[in-house]
N, C-alpha and C positions, 0 to 999 in steps of 0.2 A: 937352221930354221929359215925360213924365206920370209924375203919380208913383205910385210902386208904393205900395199901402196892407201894410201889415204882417202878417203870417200873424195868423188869429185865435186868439185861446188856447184852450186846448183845454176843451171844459166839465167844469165839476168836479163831479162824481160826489157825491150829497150822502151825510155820514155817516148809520150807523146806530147805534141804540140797540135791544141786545137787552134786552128784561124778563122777567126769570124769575120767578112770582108763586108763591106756594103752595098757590094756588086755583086758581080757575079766569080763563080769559080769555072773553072782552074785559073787563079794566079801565077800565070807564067811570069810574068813580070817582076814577083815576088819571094812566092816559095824557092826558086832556085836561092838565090841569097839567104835566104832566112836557113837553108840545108847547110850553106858554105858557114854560116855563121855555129850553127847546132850540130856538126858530127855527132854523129848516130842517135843524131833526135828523129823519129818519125814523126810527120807532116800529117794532119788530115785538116781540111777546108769544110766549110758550112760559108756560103754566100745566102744575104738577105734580102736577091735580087732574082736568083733561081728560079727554074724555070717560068720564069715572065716573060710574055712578048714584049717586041718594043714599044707596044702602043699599051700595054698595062704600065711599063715603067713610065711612058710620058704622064699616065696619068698621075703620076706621083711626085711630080712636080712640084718647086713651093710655091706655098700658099703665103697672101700677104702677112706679114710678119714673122714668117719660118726662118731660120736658119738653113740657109744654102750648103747641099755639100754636094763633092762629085767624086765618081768615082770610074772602075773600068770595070767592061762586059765581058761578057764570056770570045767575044771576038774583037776583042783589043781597042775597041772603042769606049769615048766616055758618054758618063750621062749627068746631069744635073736633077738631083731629085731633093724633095725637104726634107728635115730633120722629123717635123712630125710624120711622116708617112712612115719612118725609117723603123722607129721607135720600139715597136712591135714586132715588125720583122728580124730586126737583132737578137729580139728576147727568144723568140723562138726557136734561132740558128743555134741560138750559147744552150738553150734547154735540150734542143735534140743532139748537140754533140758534145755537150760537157762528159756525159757516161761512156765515152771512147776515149777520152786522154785523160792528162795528166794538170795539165797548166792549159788556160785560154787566153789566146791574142787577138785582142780585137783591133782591127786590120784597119783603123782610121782615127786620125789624130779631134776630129772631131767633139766637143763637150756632148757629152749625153745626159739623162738622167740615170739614176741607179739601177741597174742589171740584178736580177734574182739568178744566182749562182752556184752553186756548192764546190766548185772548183776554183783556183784561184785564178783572177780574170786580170790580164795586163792593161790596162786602157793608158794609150801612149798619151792624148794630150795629158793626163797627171806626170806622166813620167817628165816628159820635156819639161813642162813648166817648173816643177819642183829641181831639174837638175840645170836648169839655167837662174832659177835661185839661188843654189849653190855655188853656181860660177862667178854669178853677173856681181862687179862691185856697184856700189852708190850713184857711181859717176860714170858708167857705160853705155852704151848707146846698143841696143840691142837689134838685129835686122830681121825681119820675119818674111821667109816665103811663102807666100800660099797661092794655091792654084789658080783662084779666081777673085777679081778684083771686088765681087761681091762679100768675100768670105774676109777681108782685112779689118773692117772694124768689129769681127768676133776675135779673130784672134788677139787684136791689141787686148780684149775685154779679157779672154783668159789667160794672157799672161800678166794683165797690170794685175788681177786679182791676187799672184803672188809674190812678185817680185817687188823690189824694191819702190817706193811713190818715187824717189829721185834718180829712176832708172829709164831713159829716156826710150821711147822705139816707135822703131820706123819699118815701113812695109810695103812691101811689090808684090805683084802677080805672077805667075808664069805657071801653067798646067802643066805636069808630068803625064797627061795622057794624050802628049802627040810626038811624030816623030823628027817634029822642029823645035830642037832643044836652045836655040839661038836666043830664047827668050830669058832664058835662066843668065846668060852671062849678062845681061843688058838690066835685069832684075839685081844682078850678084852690085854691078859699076854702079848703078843707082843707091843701094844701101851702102857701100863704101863709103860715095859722095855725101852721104845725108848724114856720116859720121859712126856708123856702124863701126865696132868693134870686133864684134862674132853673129854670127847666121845660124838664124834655125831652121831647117829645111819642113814647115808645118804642112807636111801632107806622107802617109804613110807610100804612097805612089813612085815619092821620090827615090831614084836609084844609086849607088853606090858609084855611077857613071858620074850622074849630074852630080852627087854632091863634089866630083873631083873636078868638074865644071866650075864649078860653085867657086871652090875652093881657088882654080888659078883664075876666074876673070876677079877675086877681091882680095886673095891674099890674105883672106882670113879666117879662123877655125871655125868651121862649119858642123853644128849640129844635122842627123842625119836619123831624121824618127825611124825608118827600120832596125839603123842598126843599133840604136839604143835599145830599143824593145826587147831583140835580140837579147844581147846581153843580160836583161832581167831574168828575159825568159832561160838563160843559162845557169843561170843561180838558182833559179825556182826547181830548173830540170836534173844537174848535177850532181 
């Protein structure tokens, strides 16, 4: 009797990872990492700066009392634009590619208000904040990078919201969208000196490069929002 070989298994459909950026796409800067980090995740982008000219994005600007964010264009430069301008056009990037994957990353550590979704959506500032709760003890001095020296008394606000009241922090500037990274090690020696403990790299921009920057101008463990997100996003996709 010959023997019968066993039906083959059915091929499995590889996951997707949607990234909503606040700029514009292609994320050169990022998707490569976020590949090295997700074997055989497939990648697709929605930017909520698409096809805009430069002078549409200037108009989007902040307005007084907005929340400052910044991000990178399709030709590797930055921009500064508000959090209110922003608002809508995120909602709309996650609506027309939530129906293409599996998991959504949205691609800036920024607080937003609530996202309409049906797919489950990463948004990194909860992540950091909630895992440097977890780390941070009573008595640690905690170091925040962010881009712009505009954007430092948001972030003290969202991370005092969860961390400890007797958890001290301190905060520098330094953009990840140029290619004089000189600023990061001078940001990294300044929150050493101010008694930092550990570093959290708050801008999704930040690369795998600089947080290794980071890491030898202070000698300290350095949180590195992509590639936390990352990781979520492994568990959500696995």
């Amino acid at each position: 009797m010959n023997d019968v070989p066993p039906p083959a298994a059915p091929a499995r459909t590889a996951r997707t990872l949607g990234v909503i950026t606040i700029g514009q796409t292609p994320r050169t800067d990022l998707t490569p990492e976020l590949a090295d980090l997700l074997p055989g995740v497939c990648i697709a982008e929605r930017g909520a700066l698409d096809g805009l000219s430069a002078s549409e994005i200037a108009e989007l600007a902040p307005v007084s009392g907005d929340h400052v964010m910044t991000t990178r264009l399709r030709d590797g430069t930055a921009a500064v634009v508000g959090q209110e301008a922003l608002v809508r056009r995120v909602q709309v990037a996650i609506l027309d590619l939530q129906g293409e994957v599996d998991v959504l990353l949205l691609a800036c550590t920024g607080t937003f208000p609530e996202f309409i979704h049906h797919k489950p959506l990463i948004e990194p500032d909860h992540v950091l904040a909630h895992v440097l709760a977890a780390v941070a003890s009573p008595t640690r001095c905690v170091g925040i990078i962010c881009p712009l020296a505009e954007q430092e008394e948001d972030a003290k606000a969202k991370y005092r919201a969860l961390l400890p009241g007797t958890v001290a922090l301190s905060t520098a500037a330094a953009t990840p969208y140029s290619t004089d990274v000189a600023s990061l090690g001078v940001a990294a020696k300044q929150l050493r000196a101010d008694g930092a403990e550990i570093i959290v790299l708050d801008c999704i921009g930040y690369t795998a490069r600089m947080r290794s920057l980071v890491v030898e101008a202070s000698g300290l463990p350095v949180l590195l929002a992509r590639s936390v997100a990352a990781r979520i996003a492994a568990e959500l996709l696995g």
